[in-house]
C-alpha positions in Angstrom: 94.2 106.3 124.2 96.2 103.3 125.7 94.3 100.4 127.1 96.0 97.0 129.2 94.5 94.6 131.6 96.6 94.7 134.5 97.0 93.4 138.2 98.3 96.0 140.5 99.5 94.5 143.6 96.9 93.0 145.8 94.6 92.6 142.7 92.6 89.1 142.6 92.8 89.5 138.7 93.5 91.8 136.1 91.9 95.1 135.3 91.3 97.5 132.5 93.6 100.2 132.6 94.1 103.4 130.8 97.8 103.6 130.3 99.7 107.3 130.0 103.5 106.6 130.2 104.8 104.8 133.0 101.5 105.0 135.8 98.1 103.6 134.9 94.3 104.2 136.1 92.0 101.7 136.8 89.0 102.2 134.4 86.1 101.0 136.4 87.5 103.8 139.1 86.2 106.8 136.3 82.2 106.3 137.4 79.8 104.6 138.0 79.3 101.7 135.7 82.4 102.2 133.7 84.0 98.5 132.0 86.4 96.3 133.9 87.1 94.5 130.3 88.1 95.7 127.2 85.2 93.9 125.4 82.8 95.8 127.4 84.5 98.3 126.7 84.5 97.8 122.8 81.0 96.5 122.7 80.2 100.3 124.3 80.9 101.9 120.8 82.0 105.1 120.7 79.8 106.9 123.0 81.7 105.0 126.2 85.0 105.6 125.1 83.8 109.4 125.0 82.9 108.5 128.4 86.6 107.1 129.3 88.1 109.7 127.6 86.3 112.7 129.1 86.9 111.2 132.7 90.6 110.9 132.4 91.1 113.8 131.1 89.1 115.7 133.7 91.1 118.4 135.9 91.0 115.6 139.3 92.4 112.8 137.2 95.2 114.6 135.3 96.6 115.1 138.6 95.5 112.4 140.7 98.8 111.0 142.3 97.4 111.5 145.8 93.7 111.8 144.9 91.4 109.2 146.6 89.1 109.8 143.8 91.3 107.4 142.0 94.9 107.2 141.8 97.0 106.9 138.9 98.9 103.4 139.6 102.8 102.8 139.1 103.5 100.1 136.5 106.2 99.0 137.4 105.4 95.5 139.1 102.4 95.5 137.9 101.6 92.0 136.0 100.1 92.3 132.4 97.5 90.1 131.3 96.6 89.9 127.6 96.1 93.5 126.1 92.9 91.2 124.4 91.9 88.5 126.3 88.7 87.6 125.7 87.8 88.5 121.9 85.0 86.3 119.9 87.6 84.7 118.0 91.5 85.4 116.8 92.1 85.4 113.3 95.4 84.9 112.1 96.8 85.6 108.2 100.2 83.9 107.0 102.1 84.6 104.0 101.3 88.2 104.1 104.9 89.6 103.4 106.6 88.3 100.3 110.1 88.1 102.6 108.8 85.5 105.0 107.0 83.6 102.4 110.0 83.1 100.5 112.0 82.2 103.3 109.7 79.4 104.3 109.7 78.1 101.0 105.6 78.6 100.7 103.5 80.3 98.3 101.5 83.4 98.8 98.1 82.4 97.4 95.9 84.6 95.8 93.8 84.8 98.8 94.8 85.3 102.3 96.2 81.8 104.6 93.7 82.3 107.5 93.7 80.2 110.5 92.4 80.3 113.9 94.4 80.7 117.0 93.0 78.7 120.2 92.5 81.1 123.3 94.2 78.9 125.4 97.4 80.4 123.7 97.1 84.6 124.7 99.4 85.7 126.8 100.1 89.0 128.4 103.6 90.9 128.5 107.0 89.6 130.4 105.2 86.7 131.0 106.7 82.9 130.7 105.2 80.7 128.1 106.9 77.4 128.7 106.2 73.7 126.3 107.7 70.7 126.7 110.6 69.8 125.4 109.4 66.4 123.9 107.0 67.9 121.7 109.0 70.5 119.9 112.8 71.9 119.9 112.0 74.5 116.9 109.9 77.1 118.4 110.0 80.5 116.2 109.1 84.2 116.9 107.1 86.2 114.3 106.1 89.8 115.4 103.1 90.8 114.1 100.5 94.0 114.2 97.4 92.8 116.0 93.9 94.5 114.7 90.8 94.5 116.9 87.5 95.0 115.5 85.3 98.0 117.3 82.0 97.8 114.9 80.5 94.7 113.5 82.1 94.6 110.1 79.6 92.0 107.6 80.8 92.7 103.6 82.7 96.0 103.8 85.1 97.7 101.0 88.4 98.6 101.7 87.4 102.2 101.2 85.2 101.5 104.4 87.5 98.7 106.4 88.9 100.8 108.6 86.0 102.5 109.5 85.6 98.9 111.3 89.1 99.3 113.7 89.0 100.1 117.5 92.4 99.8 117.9 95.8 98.4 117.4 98.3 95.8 119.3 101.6 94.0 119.2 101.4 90.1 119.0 103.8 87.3 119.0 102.9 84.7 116.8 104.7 81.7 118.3 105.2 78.6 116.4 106.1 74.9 116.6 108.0 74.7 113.0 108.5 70.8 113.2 104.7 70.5 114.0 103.7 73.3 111.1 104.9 71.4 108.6 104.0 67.7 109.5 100.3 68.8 109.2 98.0 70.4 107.2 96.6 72.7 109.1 98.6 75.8 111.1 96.6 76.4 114.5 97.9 73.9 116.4 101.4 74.4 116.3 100.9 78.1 117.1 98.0 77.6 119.9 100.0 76.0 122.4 99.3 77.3 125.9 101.4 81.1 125.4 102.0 80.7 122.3 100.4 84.1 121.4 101.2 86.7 123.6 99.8 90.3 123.0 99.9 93.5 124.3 101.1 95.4 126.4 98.6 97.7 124.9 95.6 97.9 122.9 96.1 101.6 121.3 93.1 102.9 119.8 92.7 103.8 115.9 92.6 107.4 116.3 96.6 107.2 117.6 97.2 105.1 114.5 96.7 107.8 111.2 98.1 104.7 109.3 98.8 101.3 109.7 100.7 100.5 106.7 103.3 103.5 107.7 104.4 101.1 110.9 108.3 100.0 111.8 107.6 96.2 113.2 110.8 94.3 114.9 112.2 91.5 117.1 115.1 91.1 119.6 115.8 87.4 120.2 118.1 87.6 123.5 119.9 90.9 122.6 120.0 90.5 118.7 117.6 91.8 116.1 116.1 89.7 114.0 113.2 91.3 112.2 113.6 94.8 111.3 110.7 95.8 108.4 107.3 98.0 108.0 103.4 97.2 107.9 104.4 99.0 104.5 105.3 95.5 103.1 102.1 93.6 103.5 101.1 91.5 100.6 97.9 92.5 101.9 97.2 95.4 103.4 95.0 95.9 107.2 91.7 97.1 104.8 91.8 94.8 102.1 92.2 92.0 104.9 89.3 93.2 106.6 86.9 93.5 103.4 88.4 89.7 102.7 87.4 88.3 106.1 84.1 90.0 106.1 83.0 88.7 103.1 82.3 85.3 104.5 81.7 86.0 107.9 81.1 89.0 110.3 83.8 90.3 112.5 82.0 90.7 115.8 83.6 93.7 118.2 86.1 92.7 119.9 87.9 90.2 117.3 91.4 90.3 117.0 93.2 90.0 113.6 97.3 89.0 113.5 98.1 90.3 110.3 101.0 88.5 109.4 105.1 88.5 110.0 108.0 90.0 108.0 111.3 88.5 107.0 113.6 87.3 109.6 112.3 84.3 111.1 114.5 81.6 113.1 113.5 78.9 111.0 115.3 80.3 107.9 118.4 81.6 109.3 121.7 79.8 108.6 122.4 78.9 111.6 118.8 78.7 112.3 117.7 81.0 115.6 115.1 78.8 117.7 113.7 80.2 121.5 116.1 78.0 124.0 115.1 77.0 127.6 115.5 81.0 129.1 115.3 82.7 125.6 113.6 86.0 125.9 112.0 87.6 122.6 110.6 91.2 122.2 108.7 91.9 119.5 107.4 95.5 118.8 105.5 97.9 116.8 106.5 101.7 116.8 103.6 104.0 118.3 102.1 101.0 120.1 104.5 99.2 122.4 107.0 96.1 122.9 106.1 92.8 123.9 108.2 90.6 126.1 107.7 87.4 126.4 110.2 84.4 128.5 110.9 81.4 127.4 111.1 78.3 129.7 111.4 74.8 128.2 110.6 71.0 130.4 110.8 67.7 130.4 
């Protein structure tokens, strides 16, 4: 299944929303008691999503156009909020693809870079993350597969890490270059406000059979720029998982960025930085694309 916080029109705020092509159905619509929020809806285990899943698919919502049980909603128009908006922490892994180590010029440790993104900086599709101009002019893209946690995950195996997954998302791991390498730590030069947009969709695990068998890519304003596989991971999404796990649990609901590919702006010659109206998709094949546009003050 397909999950996005969305705000149909006339909606004070966004809503969780079973996605099935171009129309979506608003979640808390299926029964009584049923999640607004993704967490909620994670934190439900797997006897809710039965739930979800049985509701949808029942005979008056397959075919629920006109149905004032609950209609399936047009997308189109429809503004996207974070696919994950409000998980326990974000957990973000660099260096984990030997191209885009190399082309920063940084070595891949023998242990995973981790760092923590602020949640100030999620963002939702075809939205506008704007910064101002005076505090960085060398703002990069990095398309990433996004992993959220479904069960509490404290000291797993690989064999057993995926055991842990709920699902699977597209993020956009923006990032002030100047400011990454002036200072010794990563998160603030990727947690400015929109600086980590995700979505459109959460897809859950059972759509996924493999997420090391995944084409990952970016268009900066028309051109392609990173064109590669989950297949390439340093690291892969299990042995990431039994690493992160091992000091701390991963509550339900935490969202792991599992690193970029080759191709980012700051190594190109010329380099490729977002501009003032830069628009950058990034995407994962079998879970979705994510726009974001770029608007840069001051």
């Amino acid at each position: 299944m397909r999950f996005a916080q969305v705000s149909f029109a006339g909606a004070t705020e966004p809503q969780l929303t079973v996605v099935r092509g171009d129309r979506g159905r608003l979640v808390a619509e299926l029964f009584d008691g049923a999640p607004h929020t993704l967490q909620r809806l994670i934190e439900g285990g797997d006897e809710l999503l039965a739930r979800v899943r049985e509701a949808v698919d029942a005979p008056s919502s397959r075919h629920a156009d006109d149905d004032a049980d609950g209609p399936w909603h047009p997308l189109d128009g429809a503004a996207f909020a974070p696919a994950v908006s409000t998980p326990p922490v974000v957990l973000a892994v660099g260096l984990n693809y030997a191209a885009h180590s190399s082309e920063l010029g940084l070595e891949a440790d023998t242990a995973p870079t981790v760092f923590v993104l602020w949640p100030n900086s999620l963002a939702g599709h075809d939205g506008t993350t704007t910064w101002p101009r005076a505090l960085s002019e060398s703002v990069d893209y990095e398309a990433e597969l996004g992993v959220v946690i479904g069960k509490a995950a404290r000291n797993v195996v690989a064999s057993d890490a995926l055991d842990h997954v709920w699902g699977y998302t597209v993020v956009d791991d923006i990032t002030a270059r100047d400011i990454q390498f002036s200072e010794a730590q990563w998160s603030r030069c990727k947690s400015f406000d929109g600086f980590t947009p995700v979505g459109p969709v959460v897809v859950t695990a059972d759509e996924i059979p493999d997420p090391q068998d995944l084409h990952i890519w970016a268009v900066v304003d028309g051109r392609t720029v990173q064109d590669a596989s989950t297949a390439q991971m340093i690291r892969p999404v299990a042995s990431l998982i039994a690493h992160l796990s091992a000091s701390a649990t991963l509550l339900p609901g935490t969202l792991i960025s599992t690193g970029s590919p080759g191709g980012a702006g700051y190594s190109r010659d010329p380099q490729i930085f977002l501009r003032d109206r830069s628009t950058v998709t990034v995407g994962v094949d079998g879970i979705g694309a994510l726009t974001t546009h770029c608007r840069i003050v001051g």
